[in-house]
DONUDO-8957 format. One record per atom (N, C-alpha, C): x, y, z. Coordinates in steps of 0.05 Angstrom, whole numbers, plus 5000, padded with zeros to 4 digits. Layout:
<nodes>
XYZ ...
</nodes>
This chain:
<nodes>
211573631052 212073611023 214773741017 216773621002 218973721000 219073770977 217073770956 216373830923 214373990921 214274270913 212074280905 212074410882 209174290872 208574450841 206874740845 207474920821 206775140827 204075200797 201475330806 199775320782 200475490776 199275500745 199875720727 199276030735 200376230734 199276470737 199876680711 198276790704 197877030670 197277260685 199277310678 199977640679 199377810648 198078030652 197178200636 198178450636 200778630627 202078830629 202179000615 201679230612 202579440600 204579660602 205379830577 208179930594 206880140594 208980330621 208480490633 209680790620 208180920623 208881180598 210481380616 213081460618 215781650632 215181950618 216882020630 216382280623 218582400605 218382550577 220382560555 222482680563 224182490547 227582490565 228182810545 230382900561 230983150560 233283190568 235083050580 237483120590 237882850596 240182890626 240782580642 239182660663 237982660668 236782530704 238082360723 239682480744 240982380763 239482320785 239281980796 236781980822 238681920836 237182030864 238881830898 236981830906 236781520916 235781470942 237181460971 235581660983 237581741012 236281521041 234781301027 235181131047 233681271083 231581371078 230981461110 232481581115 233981871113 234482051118 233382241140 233282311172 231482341188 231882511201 230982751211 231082901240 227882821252 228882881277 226282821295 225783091309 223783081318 222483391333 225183441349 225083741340 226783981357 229783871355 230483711343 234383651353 233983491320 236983641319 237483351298 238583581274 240883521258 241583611234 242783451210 242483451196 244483361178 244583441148 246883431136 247383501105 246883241076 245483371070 244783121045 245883281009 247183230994 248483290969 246683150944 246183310930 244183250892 247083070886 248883260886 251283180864 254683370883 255783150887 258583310897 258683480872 258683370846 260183510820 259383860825 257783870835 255384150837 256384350864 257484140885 257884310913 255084330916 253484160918 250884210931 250484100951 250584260966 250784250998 248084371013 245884131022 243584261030 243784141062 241884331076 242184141103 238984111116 238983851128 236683881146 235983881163 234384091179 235684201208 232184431212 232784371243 230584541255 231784951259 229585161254 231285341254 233385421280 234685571268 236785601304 235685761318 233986001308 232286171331 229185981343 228285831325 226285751329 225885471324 226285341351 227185001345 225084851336 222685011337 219184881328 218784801294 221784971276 220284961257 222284881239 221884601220 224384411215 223784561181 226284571175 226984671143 229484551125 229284571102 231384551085 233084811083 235584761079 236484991078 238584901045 239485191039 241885061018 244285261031 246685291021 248485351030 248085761014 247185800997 247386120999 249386120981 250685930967 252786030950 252285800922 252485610927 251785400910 248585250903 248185240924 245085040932 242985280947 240385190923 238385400946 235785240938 233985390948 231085180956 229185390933 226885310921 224885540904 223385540937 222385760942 221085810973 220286060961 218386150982 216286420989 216386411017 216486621024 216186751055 213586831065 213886851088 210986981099 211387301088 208687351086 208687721082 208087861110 206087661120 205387821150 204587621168 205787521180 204787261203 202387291225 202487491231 200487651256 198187641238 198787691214 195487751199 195287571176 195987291183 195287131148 193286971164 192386951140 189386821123 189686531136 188086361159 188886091170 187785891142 186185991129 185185901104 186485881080 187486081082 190086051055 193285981075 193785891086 196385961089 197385641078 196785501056 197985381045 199985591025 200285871018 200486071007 204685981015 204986011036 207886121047 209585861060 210685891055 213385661056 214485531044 215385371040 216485181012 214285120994 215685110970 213284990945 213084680947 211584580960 211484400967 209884310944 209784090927 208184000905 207783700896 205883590887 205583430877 207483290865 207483040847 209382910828 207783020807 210483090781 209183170757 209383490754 210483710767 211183850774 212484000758 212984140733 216084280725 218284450755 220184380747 221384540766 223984610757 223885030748 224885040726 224985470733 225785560711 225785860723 224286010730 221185850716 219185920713 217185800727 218585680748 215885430763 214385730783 211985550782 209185750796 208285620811 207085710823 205285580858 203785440836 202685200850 201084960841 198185050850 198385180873 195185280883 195285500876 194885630860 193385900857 191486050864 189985870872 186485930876 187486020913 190286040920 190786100942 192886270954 192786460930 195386610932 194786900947 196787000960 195787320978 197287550958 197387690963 198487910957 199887980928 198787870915 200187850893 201687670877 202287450895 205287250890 204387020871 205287030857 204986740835 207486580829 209986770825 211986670829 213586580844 215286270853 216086250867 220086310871 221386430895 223486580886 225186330894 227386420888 230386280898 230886370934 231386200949 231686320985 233686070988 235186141005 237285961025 235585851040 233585861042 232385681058 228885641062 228085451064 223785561070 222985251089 221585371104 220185191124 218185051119 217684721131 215784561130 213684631146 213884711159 211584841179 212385101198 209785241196 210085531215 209185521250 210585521265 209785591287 209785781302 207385941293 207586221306 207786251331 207686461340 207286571367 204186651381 205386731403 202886751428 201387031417 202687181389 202187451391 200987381357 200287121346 198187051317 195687111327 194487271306 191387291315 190187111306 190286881298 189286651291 190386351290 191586471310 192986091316 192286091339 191086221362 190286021393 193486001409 194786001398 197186071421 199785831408 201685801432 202685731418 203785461421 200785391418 201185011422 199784941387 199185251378 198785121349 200485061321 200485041304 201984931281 201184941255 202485041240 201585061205 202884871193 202284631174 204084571161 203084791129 204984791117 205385031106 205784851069 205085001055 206084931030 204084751015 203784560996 200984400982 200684120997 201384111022 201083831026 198383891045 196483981058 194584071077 194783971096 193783841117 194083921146 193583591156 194783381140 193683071151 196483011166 196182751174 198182641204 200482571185 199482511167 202382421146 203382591128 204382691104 204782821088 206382771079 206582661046 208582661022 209182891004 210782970997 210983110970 214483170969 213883450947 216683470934 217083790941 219183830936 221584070933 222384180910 222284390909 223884410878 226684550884 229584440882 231884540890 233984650861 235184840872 237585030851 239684930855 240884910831 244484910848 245885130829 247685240835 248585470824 251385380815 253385320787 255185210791 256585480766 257485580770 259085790755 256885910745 256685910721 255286080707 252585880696 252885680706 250085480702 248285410715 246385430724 243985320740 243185110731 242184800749 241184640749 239484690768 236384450753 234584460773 234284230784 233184040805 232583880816 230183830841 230183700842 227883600867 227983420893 226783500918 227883320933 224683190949 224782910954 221682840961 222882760991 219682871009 220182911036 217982731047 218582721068 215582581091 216282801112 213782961119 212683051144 210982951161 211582861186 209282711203 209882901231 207582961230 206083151257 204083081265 203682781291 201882681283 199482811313 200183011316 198883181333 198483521327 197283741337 197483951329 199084121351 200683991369 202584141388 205884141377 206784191363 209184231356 211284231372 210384331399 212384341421 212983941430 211583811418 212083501419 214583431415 215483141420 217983151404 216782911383 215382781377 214282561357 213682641324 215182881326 214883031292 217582861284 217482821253 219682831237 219682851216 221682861204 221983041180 223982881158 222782701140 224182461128 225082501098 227982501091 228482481060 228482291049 227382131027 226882021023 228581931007 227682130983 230082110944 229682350938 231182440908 231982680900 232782580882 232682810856 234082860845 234483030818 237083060806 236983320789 237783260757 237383560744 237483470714 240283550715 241683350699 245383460690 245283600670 243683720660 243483880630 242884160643 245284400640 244284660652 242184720640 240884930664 238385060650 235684930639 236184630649 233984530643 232284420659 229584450662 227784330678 227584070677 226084030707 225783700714 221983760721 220983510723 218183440729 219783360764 217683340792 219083340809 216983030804 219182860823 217982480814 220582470792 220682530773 222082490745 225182390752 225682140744 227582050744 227781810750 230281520734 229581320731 229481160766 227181300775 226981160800 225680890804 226980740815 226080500822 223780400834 222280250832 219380200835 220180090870 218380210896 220480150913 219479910925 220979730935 221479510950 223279390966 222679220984 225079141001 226678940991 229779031000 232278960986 231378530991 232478420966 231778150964 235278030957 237278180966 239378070968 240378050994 243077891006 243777881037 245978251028 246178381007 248078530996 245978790998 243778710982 241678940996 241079031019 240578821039 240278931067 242879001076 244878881074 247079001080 247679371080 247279371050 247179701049 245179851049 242079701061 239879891073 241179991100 242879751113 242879931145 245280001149 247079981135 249980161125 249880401116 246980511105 246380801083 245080951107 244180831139 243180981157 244381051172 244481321172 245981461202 244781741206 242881741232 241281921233 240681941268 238582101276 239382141298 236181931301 234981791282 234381631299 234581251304 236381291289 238181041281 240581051267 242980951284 245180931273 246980721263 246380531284 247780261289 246080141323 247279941315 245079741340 246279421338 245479331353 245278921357 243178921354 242778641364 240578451372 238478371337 237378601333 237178551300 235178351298 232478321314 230778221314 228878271292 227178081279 224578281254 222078111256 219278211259 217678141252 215578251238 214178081226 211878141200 209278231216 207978481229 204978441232 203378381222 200278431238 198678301218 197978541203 198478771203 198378921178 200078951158 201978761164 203478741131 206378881145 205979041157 208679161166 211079071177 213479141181 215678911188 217979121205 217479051224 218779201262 220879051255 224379181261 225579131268 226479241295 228078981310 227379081345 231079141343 232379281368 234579321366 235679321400 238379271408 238579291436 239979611438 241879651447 243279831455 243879961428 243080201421 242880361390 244880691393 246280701373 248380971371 245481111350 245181391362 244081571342 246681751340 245981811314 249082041302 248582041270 249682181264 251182171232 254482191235 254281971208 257781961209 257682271193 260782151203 263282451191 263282291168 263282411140 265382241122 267882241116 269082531133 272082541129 273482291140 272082251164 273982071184 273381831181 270781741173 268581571173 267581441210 267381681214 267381591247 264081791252 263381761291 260781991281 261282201288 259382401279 260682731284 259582671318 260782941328 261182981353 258682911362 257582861388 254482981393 253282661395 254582531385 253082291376 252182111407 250482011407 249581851433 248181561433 247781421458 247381121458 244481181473 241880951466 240080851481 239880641490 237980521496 238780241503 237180001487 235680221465 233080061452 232080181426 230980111416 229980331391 228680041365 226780071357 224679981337 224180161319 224679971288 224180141273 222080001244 221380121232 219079981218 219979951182 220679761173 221979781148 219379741126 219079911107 217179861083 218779931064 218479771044 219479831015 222179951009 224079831028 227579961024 226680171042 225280201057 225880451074 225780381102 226780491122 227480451150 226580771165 224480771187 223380981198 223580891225 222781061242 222581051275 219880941279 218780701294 217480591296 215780801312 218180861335 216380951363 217181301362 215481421377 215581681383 217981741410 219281611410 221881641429 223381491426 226481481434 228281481434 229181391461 230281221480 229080911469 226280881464 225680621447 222780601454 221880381483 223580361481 222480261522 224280411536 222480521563 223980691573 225180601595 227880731606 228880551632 226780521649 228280401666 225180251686 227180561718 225880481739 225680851756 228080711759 229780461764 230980541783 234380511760 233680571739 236180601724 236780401707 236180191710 235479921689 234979951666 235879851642 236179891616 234179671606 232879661587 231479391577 232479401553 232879161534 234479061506 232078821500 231579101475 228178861465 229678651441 228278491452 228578211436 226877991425 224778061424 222377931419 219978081405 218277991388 216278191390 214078051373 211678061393 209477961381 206278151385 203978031370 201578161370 200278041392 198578071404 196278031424 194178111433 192278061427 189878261438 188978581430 190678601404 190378801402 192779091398 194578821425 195779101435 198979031413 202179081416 203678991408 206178911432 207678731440 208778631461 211778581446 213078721457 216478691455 216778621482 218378421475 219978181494 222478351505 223278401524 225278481540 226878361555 229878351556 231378331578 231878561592 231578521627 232178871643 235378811648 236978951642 239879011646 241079231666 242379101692 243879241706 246979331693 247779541706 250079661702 252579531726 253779441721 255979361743 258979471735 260179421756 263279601753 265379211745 263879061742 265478871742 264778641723 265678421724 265978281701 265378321672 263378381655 262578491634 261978651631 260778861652 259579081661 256179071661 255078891663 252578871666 251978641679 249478641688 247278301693 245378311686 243778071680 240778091675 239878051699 237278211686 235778141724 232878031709 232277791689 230377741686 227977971656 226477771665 224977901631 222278031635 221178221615 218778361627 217278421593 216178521595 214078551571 213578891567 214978991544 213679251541 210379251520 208579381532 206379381523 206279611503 205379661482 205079881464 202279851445 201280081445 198480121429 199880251400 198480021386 199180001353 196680351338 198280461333 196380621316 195680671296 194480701285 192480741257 195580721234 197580911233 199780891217 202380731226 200980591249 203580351251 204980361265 205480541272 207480731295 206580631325 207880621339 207880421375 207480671391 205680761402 206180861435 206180651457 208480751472 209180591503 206580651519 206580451532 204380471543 204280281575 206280121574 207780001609 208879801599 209779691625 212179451633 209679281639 209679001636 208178821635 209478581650 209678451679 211378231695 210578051675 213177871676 212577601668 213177391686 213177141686 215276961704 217877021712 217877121689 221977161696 222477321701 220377591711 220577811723 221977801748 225277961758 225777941775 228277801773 228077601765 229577341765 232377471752 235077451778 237777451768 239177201754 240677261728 241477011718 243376891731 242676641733 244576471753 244776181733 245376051755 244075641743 241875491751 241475421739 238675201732 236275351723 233675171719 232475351723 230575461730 231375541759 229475761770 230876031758 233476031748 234876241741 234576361707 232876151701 231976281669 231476501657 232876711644 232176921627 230276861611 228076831610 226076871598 225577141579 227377121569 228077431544 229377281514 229377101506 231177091482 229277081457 226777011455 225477081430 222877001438 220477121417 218977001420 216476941402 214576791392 213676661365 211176631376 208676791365 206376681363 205876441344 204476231354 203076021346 201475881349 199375801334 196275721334 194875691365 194975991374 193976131394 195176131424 197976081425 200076051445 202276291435 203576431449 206476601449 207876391458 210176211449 212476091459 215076331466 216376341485 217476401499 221176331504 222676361498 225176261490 227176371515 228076181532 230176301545 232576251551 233776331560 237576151571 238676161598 239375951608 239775961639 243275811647 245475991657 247975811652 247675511667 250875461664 250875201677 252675111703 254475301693 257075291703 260175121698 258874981678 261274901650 262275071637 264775151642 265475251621 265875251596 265174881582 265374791560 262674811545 260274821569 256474851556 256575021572 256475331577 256875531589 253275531597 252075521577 248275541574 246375391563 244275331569 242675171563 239575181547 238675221530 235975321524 234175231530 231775351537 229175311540 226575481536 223675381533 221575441519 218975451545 218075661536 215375591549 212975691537 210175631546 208475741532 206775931544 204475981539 202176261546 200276291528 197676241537 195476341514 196076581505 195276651489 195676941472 194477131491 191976971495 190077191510 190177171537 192676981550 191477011572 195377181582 196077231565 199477401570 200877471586 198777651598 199077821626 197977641651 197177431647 196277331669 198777041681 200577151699 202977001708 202276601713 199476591722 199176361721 198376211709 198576291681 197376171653 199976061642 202776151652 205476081648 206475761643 206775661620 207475341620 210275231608 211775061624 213875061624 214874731607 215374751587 216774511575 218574311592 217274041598 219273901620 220573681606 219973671586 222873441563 219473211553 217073231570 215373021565 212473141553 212073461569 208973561572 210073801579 207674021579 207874331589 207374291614 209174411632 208974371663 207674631673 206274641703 205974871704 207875001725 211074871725 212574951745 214475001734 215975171736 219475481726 220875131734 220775061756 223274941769 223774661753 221174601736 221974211726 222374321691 222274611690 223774571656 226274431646 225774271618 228674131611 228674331592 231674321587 232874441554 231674291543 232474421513 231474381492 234274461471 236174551486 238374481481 240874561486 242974411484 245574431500 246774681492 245674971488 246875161487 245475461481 246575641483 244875891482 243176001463 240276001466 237876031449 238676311430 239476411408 239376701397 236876781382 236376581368 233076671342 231276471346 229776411343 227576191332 225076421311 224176171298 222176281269 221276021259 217876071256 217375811243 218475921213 218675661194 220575711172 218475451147 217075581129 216775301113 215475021123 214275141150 212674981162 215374761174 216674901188 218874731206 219975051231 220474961249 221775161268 225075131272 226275331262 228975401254 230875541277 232175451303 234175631315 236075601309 237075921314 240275951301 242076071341 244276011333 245475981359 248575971348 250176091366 252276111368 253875981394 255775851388 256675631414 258475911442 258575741461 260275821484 259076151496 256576211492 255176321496 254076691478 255376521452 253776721431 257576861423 259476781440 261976911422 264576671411 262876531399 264576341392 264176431360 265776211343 266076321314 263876161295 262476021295 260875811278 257875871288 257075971268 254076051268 252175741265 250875641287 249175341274 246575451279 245175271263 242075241255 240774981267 239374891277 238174741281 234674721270 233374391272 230674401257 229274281277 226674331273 224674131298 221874241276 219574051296 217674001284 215374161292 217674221315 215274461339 217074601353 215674831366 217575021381 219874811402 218374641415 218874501438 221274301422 221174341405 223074081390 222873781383 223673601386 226473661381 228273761365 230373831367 232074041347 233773811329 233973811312 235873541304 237273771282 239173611258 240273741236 241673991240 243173851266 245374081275 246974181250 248274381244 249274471226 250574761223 252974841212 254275081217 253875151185 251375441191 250375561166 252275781162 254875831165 256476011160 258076091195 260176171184 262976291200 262976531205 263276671224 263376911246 265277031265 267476921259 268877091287 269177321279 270377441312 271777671320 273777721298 274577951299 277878101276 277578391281 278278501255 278778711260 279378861230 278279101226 277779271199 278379501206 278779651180 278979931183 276380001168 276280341173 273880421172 272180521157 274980501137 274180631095 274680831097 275981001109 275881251113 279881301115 280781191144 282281241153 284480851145 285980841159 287080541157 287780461181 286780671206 286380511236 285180311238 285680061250 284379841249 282879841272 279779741275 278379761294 277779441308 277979301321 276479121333 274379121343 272778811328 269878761327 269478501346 266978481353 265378131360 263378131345 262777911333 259477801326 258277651342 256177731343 254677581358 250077631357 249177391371 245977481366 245577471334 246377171320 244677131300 241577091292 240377141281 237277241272 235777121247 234577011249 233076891212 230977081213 230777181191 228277371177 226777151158 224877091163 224376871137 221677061130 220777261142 218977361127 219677601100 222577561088 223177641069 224077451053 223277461021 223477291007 225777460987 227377220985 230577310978 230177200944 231777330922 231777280906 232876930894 234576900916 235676700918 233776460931 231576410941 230176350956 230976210984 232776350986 234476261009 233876401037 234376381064 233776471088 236276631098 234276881096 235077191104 236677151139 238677141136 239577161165 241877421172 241177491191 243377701209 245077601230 246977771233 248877821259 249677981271 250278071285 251378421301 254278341302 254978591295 257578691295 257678901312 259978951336 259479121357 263279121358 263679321371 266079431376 267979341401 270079191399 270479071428 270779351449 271979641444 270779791460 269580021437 267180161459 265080341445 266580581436 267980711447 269380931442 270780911416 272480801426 275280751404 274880611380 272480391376 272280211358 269380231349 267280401356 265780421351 264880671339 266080821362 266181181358 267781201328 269281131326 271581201305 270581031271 269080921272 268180711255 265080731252 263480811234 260580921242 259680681220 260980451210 259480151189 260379931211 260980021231 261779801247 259179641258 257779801283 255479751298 253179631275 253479531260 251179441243 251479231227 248579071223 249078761222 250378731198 251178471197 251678341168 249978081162 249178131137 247177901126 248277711112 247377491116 247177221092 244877121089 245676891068 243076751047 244676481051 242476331070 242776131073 241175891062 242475641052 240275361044 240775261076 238275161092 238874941107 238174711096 240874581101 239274211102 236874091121 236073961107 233673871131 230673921139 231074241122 228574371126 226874351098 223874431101 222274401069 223074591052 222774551036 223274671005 221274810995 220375130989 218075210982 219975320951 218275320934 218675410908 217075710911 218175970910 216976160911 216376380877 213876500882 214376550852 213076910858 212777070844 213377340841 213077480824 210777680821 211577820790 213478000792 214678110765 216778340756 216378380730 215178620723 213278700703 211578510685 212478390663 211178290654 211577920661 213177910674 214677630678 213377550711 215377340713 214977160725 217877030746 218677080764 221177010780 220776860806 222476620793 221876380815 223476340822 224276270853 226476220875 225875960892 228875840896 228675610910 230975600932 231575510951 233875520961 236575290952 235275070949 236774810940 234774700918 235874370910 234374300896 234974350864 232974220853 233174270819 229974350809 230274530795 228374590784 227174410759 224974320760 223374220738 221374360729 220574290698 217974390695 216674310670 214274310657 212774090642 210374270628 209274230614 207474320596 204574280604 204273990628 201474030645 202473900668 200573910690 201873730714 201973440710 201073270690 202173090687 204273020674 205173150662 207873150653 208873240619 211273170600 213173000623 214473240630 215473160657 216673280673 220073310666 221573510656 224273530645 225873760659 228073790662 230473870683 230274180663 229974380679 231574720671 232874680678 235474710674 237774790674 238375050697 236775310695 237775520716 238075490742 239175660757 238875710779 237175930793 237775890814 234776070824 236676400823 235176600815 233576630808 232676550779 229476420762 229376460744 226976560745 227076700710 225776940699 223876690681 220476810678 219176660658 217676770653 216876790623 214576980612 212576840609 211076870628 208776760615 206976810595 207376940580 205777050560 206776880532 208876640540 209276500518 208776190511 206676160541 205375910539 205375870567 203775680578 203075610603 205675420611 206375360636 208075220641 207975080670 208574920681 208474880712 211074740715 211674810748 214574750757 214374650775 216874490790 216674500813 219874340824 220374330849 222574390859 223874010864 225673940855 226973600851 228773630882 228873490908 229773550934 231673270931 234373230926 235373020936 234272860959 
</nodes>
C-alpha cells in the first residue's frame, strides 16, 4: 500500500501546573555526562556568567568514592559530613553526604534535610562544603560494614541498583549568592565498590538568575525528555558527548530491542573529554576497539560494564561490532576480528564471530563469550570462500540474515555483497548456516551469489521493504546509494544516491588548523521517527591520521546525520501526540484529508511536519504517492 489512511484519534489534555515563577530559571541539559568506577574526571559549569566551576571526579585519596566537588571560591555543593564513620548508625546513614533529594525540593539558605526522621547528632541543617560524596566506602576498621568490599550509598536516594535524584548547588559571585540544582544517576549495580561497573551520570541542572533566590530542585523550563527527531538533533546528541565512556567512534550501528530500548553499536571508540581551549582532547585520552551504548530519551549511557564491550580475543585481535540482534534470550553483536599489520592499511580481517551477552533486568549487557560462526577464521581474500560474514545483521520472521563482503580483485568492483541465513534458535549451531545462491538457500559458503556488485554497509527492513545503503569502491568513495528489495535476499533494484560524502577537511571551532577527514560505513535507523517522516541515516567521520586529525579535533570522530525520502520504497503516514495535538509526518507525497473516509477527499497544503487539533472536529488523512 503506498496510501494510507489514518483513523481518528481524541486526545484528552490537561495543563500541567509549574511551579510559581520567581526569577529566570536557567536549564542545561548535559547530555550523559559520565565517570565510570574509579577513573574518570570532568568539569561541568551552571553558568560561565557565575565562574561556576564544579567537577566530577572520584576522591584523590580514596578512588572508591565518586563526588561533586565545586571550586572553594565560586561554586560549592549544600553537603553534611560524616561525624564519626567507625561508629554510624548502618540504619540511618542516609544522615551524611550530599543532600541528595527528591524533585520539588527548595534549595535556598534555609534548605533542610528532607529525612528528618533520620538525623544524628543534632544536624538539621544542611552547610555549604567544596565538596560531599555519593557514596561512603569505609574501611576494614567500620564496625558495621563487614570490611571493605562494602558500600553506602549515602544521602535520600536508599540503597537500589539504580538511583535518581538532585543536588542542591551555590555559586558565590561577588557579593551575591545564587542557588541551583544538579540531577544525577548513581548505578552500583553490586555492593563491592572495588568493581569498576559503577557510574556516576549528569544528567541536567540548573540555576535561579535572581540573587538570593531559591529554586525547587526539578524546577525549570525543562523539556519533557525524548529522542532528538531531527538529522540536527542527533547530530548534537553525539557532538554534546565526551566522556570517558564515549567520545567519538564509527561504524554507528542502532537497534530497537524487544524492550523498547535502542543499542547503539560502535567500532574503534576515543574515550576523553575535549579541551575547550583547543577544542582537541585533554591529555590522557584513549582508543578501544568497541563500545555499546544504550540511548533513551536524548540520553546516551554505557551499555556494558566495560570498556571495550567485547574484549580482545588472547591472542591480541580487536573485534569491531557491527551487527546486533536478540535470540534466545540472550543478546548477539555481530563482529568483525581485526589484525594489526605494519603494512598496507594497517590491519586484516580474519573473519566474523558472535559476541554473546546476558541482557539484564536494567538493560545493561554482560559479556559473556565469543560464539564461531561460518566465517570464523576466514582471512578476507576473493570469492566466496573468503566472505566476511560481519557487515550487518536483521532478525526476521524467525531467521537472523547475515550480511557480508568478499573482494574481487577489480579495481573498478573492488567487493561484492552477500546474505545468508540461520534459525534464530538454532545460531550457534554452524550447520544450520544457509547460503543465498542467486536461486535457493544453499547449504554451501562456496556456491553463494551476490546480491550485489559492491560493498554491503547497513541493511533494515524499512516500511515493509528492505533498504541497503552502501558506498562505492569499497565504502571510500563520495556518493552515498540506497538500494530496495522485497526481501533480505533481494533483489535490490532503485539504485539511487541518497546524498554526497566525501573526504575534505575542517577546522576544529576552536583553533583554524585544518584537520583531514574520510566518511565512510553509512547506517539507516528507521526505528526513529523523524519529524520530517523521513529515514534517519548516519555516516562516520574519522580522521585520515588519529593523532593529528583526530587528537587535535574532539567533533571530528563522530557521525553525521541526514533525513532521507527514498524513491521506490512505501510510504507510511506517521502520527504522534504533542500535548494536546496531533503531528503527522510523511517522507514524500501529498497530504490529503476529508471529514469521513469516504470523502471528499481535498489537498492540505502543509508539509510534513503538520500540527492538528483534534479537539476541533474529527478528521482523516492520508498520504497522495505520485
Amino acid at each position: 500500500m503506498r496510501n494510507k489512511k489514518t483513523a481518528p484519534i481524541f486526545l484528552a489534555t490537561a495543563a500541567l501546573a509549574g511551579g510559581a515563577a520567581h526569577g529566570a530559571v536557567v536549564y542545561t541539559n548535559f547530555h550523559d555526562l559520565t565517570i565510570i568506577g574509579r577513573n574518570g574526571t570532568t568539569e561541568f559549569d551552571l553558568s560561565p556568567d557565575f565562574n561556576s566551576h564544579y567537577f566530577l571526579l572520584y576522591q584523590d585519596s580514596n578512588s572508591q568514592k565518586p563526588e561533586v566537588r565545586g571550586d572553594g571560591t565560586n561554586s560549592f555543593v549544600l553537603a553534611r559530613t560524616w561525624q564519626d564513620t567507625n561508629n554510624m548508625d548502618l540504619g540511618n546513614r542516609t544522615y551524611g553526604g550530599l543532600p541528595l533529594t527528591p524533585g520539588g525540593v527548595a534549595v535556598n539558605g534555609q534548605m533542610h534535610d528532607v529525612n528528618a526522621a533520620k538525623q544524628q547528632n543534632g544536624i538539621t541543617t544542611l552547610t555549604v562544603q567544596n565538596n560531599g560524596y555519593f557514596n561512603e566506602r569505609p574501611d576494614n576498621n567500620d564496625d558495621d560494614t563487614g570490611g571493605s568490599a562494602s558500600i553506602y550509598n549515602v544521602g535520600d536516594w536508599g540503597n537500589t541498583s539504580t538511583n535518581s535524584a538532585y543536588v542542591g548547588l551555590v555559586m558565590v559571585n561577588g557579593g551575591a549568592t545564587n542557588f541551583g540544582w544538579a540531577h544525577f544517576i548513581w548505578s552500583d549495580p553490586s555492593a563491592d565498590s572495588g568493581e569498576t561497573n559503577a557510574q556516576l551520570t549528569l544528567i541536567d541542572a540548573a540555576y535561579e538568575s535572581s540573587p538570593n533566590t531559591g529554586i525547587l530542585t526539578g524546577e525549570g523550563p525543562v523539556a519533557a525528555p525524548a529522542s532528538p527527531d531531527t538529522a540536527t538533533g542527533w547530530f548534537q546528541l553525539f557532538q554534546q558527548k565526551n566522556d570517558k565512556t564515549w567520545s567519538g567512534s564509527d561504524q554507528v550501528t542502532s537497534y530497537r530491542a524487544n524492550s523498547g530500548l535502542d543499542y547503539w553499536l560502535f567500532g574503534d571508540t576515543v574515550l576523553g573529554n575535549r579541551n575547550p581551549a583547543t577544542g582537541g582532547y585533554q591529555s590522557g585520552w584513549t582508543m578501544v576497539a568497541n563500545t555499546i551504548l544504550i540511548e533513551s530519551n536524548g540520553i546516551l549511557s554505557s551499555a556494558t560494564f566495560n570498556a571495550p564491550a567485547v574484549p580482545n580475543a588472547a591472542n591480541g585481535d580487536r573485534f569491531w561490532t557491527q551487527g546486533i540482534f536478540e535470540a534466545n534470550g540472550y543478546m548477539y553483536a555481530l563482529c568483525s576480528q581485526v589484525r594489526s599489520t605494519n603494512v598496507g592499511i594497517g590491519f586484516v580481517l580474519e573473519g566474523g564471530k558472535l559476541a554473546k551477552f546476558v541482557i539484564q533486568p536494567s538493560g545493561r549487557l554482560s559479556f559473556l563469550t565469543m560464539v564461531a560462526t561460518p566465517g570464523t577464521g576466514v582471512v578476507e581474500g576473493i570469492g566466496p570462500t573468503a566472505i566476511q560474514w560481519a557487515a550487518d545483521a536483521v532478525v526476521d520472521h524467525g531467521f537472523v540474515y547475515v550480511f557480508g563482503n568478499s573482494k574481487t580483485g577489480n579495481p573498478y568492483v573492488p567487493q561484492l555483497g552477500y546474505v545468508c541465513r540461520v534459525p534464530a534458535t538454532n545460531v550457534e549451531t554452524l550447520a544450520a548456516w544457509q547460503y543465498w545462491d542467486g536461486a535457493g538457500w544453499n547449504a554451501a559458503m562456496s556456491n553463494s551469489a551476490p546480491i550485489l556488485t559492491d560493498m554491503i554497509s547497513g541493511v533494515r527492513p524499512y516500511n515493509g521493504a528492505w533498504v541497503m545503503l552502501h558506498k562505492p569502491f569499497s565504502g571510500w568513495g563520495s556518493s552515498v546509494y540506497a538500494e530496495i528489495a522485497p526481501a533480505p535476499q533481494g533483489p535490490y533494484t532503485s539504485s539511487q544516491i541518497i546524498f554526497e560524502s566525501p573526504a575534505g577537511k575542517t577546522a576544529n571551532g576552536v583553533t583554524t588548523n585544518l584537520h583531514s577527514y574520510v566518511t565512510y560505513s553509512p547506517q539507516p535507523h528507521p526505528e526513529y521517527d523523524l519529524a520530517s517522516g523521513k529515514l534517519l541515516v548516519s555516516i562516520a567521520w574519522n580522521g585520515s591520521d588519529l593523532f593529528q586529525d583526530v587528537g587535535n579535533d574532539a567533533r571530528l570522530y563522530k557521525p553525521r546525520f541526514y533525513e532521507v525520502a527514498l524513491t521506490g520504497a512505501p510510504v507510511h503516514l506517521n502520527v504522534k501526540s504533542s500535548g494536546s495535538s496531533l503531528v503527522l509526518s510523511w517522507p514524500s507525497g501529498t497530504l490529503l484529508e476529508a471529514p469521513t473516509p469516504a470523502g471528499p477527499w481535498t489537498t492540505n497544503q502543509s508539509t510534513a511536519p503538520y500540527t492538528n487539533n483534534p479537539m476541533s472536529g474529527s478528521k482523516f488523512f492520508k498520504v497522495q504517492v505520485p
